[in-house]
C-alpha positions in Angstrom: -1.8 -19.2 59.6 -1.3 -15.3 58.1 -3.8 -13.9 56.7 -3.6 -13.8 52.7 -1.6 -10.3 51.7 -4.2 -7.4 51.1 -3.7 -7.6 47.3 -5.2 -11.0 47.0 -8.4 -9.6 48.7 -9.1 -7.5 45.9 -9.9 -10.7 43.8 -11.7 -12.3 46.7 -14.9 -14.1 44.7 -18.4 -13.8 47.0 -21.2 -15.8 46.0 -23.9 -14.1 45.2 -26.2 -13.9 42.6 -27.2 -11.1 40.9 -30.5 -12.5 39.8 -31.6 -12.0 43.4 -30.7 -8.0 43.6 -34.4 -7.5 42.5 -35.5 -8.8 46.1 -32.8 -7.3 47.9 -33.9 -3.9 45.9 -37.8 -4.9 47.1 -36.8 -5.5 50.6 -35.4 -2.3 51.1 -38.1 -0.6 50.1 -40.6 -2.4 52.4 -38.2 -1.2 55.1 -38.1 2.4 53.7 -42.3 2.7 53.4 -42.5 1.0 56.8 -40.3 3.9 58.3 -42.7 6.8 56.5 -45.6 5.8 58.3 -44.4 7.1 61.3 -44.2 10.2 59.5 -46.8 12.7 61.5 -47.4 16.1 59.5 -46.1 17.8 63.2 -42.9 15.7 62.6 -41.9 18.2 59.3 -42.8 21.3 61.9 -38.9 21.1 63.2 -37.7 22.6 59.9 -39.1 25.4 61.1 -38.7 25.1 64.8 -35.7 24.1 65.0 -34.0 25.0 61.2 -30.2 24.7 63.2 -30.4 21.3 64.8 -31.9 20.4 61.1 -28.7 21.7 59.4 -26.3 20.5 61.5 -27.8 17.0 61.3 -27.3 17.3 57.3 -23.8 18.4 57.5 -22.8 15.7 60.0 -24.3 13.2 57.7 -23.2 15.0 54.3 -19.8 16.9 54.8 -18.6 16.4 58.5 -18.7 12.2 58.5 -17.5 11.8 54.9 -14.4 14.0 55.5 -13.5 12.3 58.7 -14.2 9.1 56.8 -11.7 10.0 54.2 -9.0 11.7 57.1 -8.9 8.1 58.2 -8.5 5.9 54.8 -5.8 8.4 54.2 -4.2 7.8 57.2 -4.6 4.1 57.4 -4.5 3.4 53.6 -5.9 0.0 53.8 -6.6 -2.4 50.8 -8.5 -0.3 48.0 -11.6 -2.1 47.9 -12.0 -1.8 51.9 -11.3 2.4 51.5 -13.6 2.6 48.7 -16.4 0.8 50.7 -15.8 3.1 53.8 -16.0 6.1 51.2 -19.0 4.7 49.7 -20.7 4.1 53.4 -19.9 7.6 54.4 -22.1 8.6 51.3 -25.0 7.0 52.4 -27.9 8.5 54.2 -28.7 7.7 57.7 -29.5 4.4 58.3 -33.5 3.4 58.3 -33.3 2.2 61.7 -32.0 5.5 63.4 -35.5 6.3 64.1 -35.7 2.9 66.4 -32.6 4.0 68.3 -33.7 7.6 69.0 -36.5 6.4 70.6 -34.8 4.1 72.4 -32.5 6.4 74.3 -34.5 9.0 74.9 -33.5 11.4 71.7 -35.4 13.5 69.4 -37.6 11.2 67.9 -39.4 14.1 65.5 -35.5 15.5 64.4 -34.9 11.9 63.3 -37.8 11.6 61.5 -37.0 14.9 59.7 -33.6 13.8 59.0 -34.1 11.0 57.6 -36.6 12.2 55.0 -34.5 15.0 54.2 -31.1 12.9 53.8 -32.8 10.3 52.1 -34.2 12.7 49.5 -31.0 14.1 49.2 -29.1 10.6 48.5 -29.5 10.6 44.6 -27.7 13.5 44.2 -25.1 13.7 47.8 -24.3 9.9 47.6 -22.8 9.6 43.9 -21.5 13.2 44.9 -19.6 12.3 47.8 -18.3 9.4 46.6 -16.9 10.5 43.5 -15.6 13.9 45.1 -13.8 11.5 48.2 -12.9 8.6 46.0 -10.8 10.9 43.3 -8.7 12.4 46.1 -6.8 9.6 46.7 -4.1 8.7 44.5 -4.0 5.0 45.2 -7.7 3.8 44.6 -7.3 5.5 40.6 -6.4 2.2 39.1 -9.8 0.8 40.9 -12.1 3.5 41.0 -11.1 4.3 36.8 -11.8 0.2 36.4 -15.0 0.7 37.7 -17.7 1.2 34.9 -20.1 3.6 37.5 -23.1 5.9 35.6 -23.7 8.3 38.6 -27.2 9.3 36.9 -27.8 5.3 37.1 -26.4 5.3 40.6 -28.7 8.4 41.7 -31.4 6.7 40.1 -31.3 3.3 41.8 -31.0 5.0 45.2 -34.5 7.0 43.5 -36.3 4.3 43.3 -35.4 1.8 46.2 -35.6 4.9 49.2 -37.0 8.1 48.1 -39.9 6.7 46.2 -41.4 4.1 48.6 -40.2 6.6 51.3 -43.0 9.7 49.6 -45.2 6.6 49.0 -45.6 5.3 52.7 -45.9 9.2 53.7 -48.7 9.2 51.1 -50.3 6.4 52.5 -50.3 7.7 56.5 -51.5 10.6 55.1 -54.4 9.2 53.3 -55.3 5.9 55.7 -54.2 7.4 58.4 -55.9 4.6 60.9 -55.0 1.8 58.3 -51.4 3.2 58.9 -51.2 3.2 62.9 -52.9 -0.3 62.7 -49.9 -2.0 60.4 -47.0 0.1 61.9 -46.1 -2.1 64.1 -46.3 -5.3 62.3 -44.3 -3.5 59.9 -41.5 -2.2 62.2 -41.2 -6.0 63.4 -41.1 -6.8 59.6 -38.2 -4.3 58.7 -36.1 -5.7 61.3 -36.2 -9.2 60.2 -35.9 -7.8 57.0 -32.6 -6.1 57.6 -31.6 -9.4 59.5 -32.5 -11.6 56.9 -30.5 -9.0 54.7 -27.4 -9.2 56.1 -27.8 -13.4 56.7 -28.2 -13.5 52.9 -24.9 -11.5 52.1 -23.0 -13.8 54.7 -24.8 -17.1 53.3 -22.2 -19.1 51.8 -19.7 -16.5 52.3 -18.7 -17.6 56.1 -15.1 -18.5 55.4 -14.3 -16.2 53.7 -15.4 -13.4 56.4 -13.7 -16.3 58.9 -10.5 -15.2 56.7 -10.0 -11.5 56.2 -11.9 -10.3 59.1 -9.4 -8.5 60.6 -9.0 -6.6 57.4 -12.9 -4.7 58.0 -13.7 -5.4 61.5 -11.3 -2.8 63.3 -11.9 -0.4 60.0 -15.9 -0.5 60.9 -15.3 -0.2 64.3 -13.1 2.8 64.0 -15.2 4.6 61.4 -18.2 3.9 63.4 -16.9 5.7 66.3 -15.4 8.1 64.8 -19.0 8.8 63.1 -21.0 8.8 66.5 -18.7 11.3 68.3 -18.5 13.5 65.2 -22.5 14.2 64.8 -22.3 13.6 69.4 -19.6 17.0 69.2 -20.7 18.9 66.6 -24.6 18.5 67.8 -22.5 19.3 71.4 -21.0 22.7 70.0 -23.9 24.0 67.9 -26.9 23.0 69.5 -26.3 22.1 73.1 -29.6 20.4 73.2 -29.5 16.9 75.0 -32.0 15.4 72.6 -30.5 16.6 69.3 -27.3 15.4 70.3 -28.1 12.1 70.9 -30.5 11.7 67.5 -27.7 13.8 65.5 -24.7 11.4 67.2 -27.3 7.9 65.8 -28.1 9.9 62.6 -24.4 9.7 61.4 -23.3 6.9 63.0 -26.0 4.5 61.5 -25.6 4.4 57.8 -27.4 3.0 55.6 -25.4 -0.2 54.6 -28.5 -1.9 53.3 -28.3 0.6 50.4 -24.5 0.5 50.1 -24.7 -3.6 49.6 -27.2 -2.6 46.8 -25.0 -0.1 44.9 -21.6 -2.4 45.3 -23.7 -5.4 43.8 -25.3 -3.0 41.3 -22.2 -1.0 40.0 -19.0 -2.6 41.1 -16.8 -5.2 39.9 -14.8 -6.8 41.4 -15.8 -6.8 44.6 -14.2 -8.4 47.0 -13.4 -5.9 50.3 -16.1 -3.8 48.7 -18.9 -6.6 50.0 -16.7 -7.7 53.2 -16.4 -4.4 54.3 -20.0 -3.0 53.3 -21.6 -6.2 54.7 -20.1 -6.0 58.0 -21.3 -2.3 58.3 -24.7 -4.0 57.9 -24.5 -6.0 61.2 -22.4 -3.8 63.0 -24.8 -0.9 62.3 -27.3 -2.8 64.7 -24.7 -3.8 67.4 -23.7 -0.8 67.7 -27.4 1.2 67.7 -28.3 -1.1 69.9 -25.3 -0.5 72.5 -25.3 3.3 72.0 -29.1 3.6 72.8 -28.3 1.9 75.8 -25.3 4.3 77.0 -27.2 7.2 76.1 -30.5 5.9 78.3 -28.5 4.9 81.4 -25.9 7.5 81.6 -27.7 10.6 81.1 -24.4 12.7 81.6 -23.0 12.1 78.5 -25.7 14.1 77.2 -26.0 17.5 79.4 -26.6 20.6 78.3 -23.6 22.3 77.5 
C-alpha cells in the first residue's frame, strides 16, 4: 500500500500529552547537570590553549551545519513540517551525549567539554536565531511557519531554563563537592542514558503505527542530514585544525544534536505537529545509533583521522 501523500502528514495527530512536558522538561535537565560534573576547571583552559579548534567547533555547530542543513531542504523540499524540523534540529546545540562519544573514540574529551558548555550557553539566543533566519528563507514553509504562534524570548527562555541553568548548577556543584561529584558521576552517566532512552520510548509510545507509516518520509532525511553534519565539522576541523583529536570531537559535536531539546520546543511551541515530532523523534534515536557507530569507525580505523 502507498504511503499517504505528504500533505496528509502535516495533519498527522501524535498522542501525547502535554501535561507530561513538565517531566520531559525535568528529565533533560537531570541529563544536562549529570554532564557538568565532568566539568574539571583544566577543562575551560582550551579557550585559551587552543582558541581555533574552539571557534571552529562553534561555527560547525552554529553557521556551517545549519546552512548545509538548509542547502539540502532546499534541494529536496520535502513535506513542510519534516524541513522545518531539520531546520529546527540544525539550531540545536550539541547533543548532551557528545561527551560519551568523544571518549569513546579516542577524541578530545576537554574540547567537548568546552563545547558543549559554550554552545549550550549560547542556545537561547543561536537556536531561535537560526531557526527563524533558515526557516524565513524558504518560500514554501511561510503558510506554516506564519501559522505558528512562536515567542522567541519564550523559546530562548525554555531552552534557559531546561540546559543552561542545570548545566551552571551541576558545574557549581563539582565545584563545591567536588568528591560528592566524582562519587555520583557515574551513577548519573548510567542515569542520563536511560533517561534519553526512556525519552525517546515515551515519544514513540502509542505512536508505533504511525512511525510504521511515514517512515520513509524522516528516516532517509535523518540519515542524510546526519551525514552530511559529521563530515562537515570531520572537513572543516580537517582544513583548519589538522589535529586528529579535534577532528573527531568537532565531527560528534555537529553531528549529535540535541533532539532531546528539539522534542521539547516542537511540543512547547508548535501546532500542528505532525512531521515536526516524526522527524525530531527519530533524530532522537538515531543520534545514539549513529554516535555509537561513529565512535567505533573513528577507534578502529585510525586513518580517517591523520594529521593533515
Amino acid at each position: 500500500m502507498l504511503v499517504t501523500p505528504p500533505i496528509a502528514l502535516q495533519d498527522v495527530s501524535i498522542d501525547f500529552s502535554d501535561d507530561n512536558l513538565w517531566l520531559i522538561n525535568l528529565c533533560l535537565s537531570i541529563v544536562m547537570f549529570s554532564v557538568a560534573l565532568s566539568v574539571k576547571p583544566g577543562d575551560l583552559k582550551v579557550l585559551l590553549k587552543t582558541p581555533g579548534s574552539v571557534l571552529t567547533g562553534l561555527l560547525s555547530q552554529y553557521l556551517m551545519l545549519p546552512l548545509l542543513s538548509f542547502l539540502l531542504v532546499y534541494i529536496v523540499q520535502p513535506e513542510a513540517g519534516l524541513a522545518m524540523g531539520m531546520l529546527l534540529v540544525a539550531a540545536c546545540p550539541g547533543g548532551n551525549i557528545s561527551n560519551f562519544f568523544s571518549m569513546q573514540c579516542g577524541g578530545n574529551v576537554a574540547l567537548s567539554v568546552c563545547l558543549t558548555i559554550i554552545a549550550t550557553i549560547l542556545a537561547p539566543v543561536m537556536t531561535p536565531f537560526n531557526f527563524e533566519f533558515w526557516t524565513s528563507r524558504l518560500t514554501y514553509l511561510q503558510p506554516v511557519f506564519q501559522s505558528v504562534s512562536l515567542n522567541y524570548f519564550d523559546l530562548g527562555f525554555t531552552v534557559l531554563q531546561i540546559l543552561v541553568i542545570p548545566l551552571l548548577l551541576g558545574m557549581w556543584f563539582a565545584h563545591r563537592f567536588e568528591n560528592l561529584a566524582q562519587k555520583i558521576f557515574k551513577p548519573m552517566q548510567v542515569l542520563s542514558m536511560l533517561i534519553l532512552i526512556s525519552f525517546i520510548i515515551f515519544a514513540f509510545n502509542g505512536n508505533g503505527e504511525i512511525f510504521a507509516e511515514y517512515w520513509q518520509h524522516f528516516v532517509f532525511l535523518v540519515f542524510a542530514q546526519n551525514l552530511i553534519a559529521l563530515a562537515s565539522g570531520y572537513y572543516l576541523a580537517r582544513f583548519t585544525t589538522g589535529k586528529s583529536e579535534d577532528m573527531k570531537t568537532i565531527s560528534i559535536e555537529t553531528g549529535v544534536q540535541n533532539a532531546g531539546l528539539a522534542l521539547v520546543l516542537v511540543f512547547t511551541f508548535f501546532e500542528p505537529r505532525g512531521g515536526l515530532v516524526l522527524l525530531v523523534a527519530w533524530w532522537g534515536v538515531w543520534n545514539i545509533l549513529a554516535g555509537l557507530l561513529v565512535a567505533q569507525l573513528y577507534r578502529r580505523w585510525p586513518a580517517l583521522s591523520i594529521h593533515t
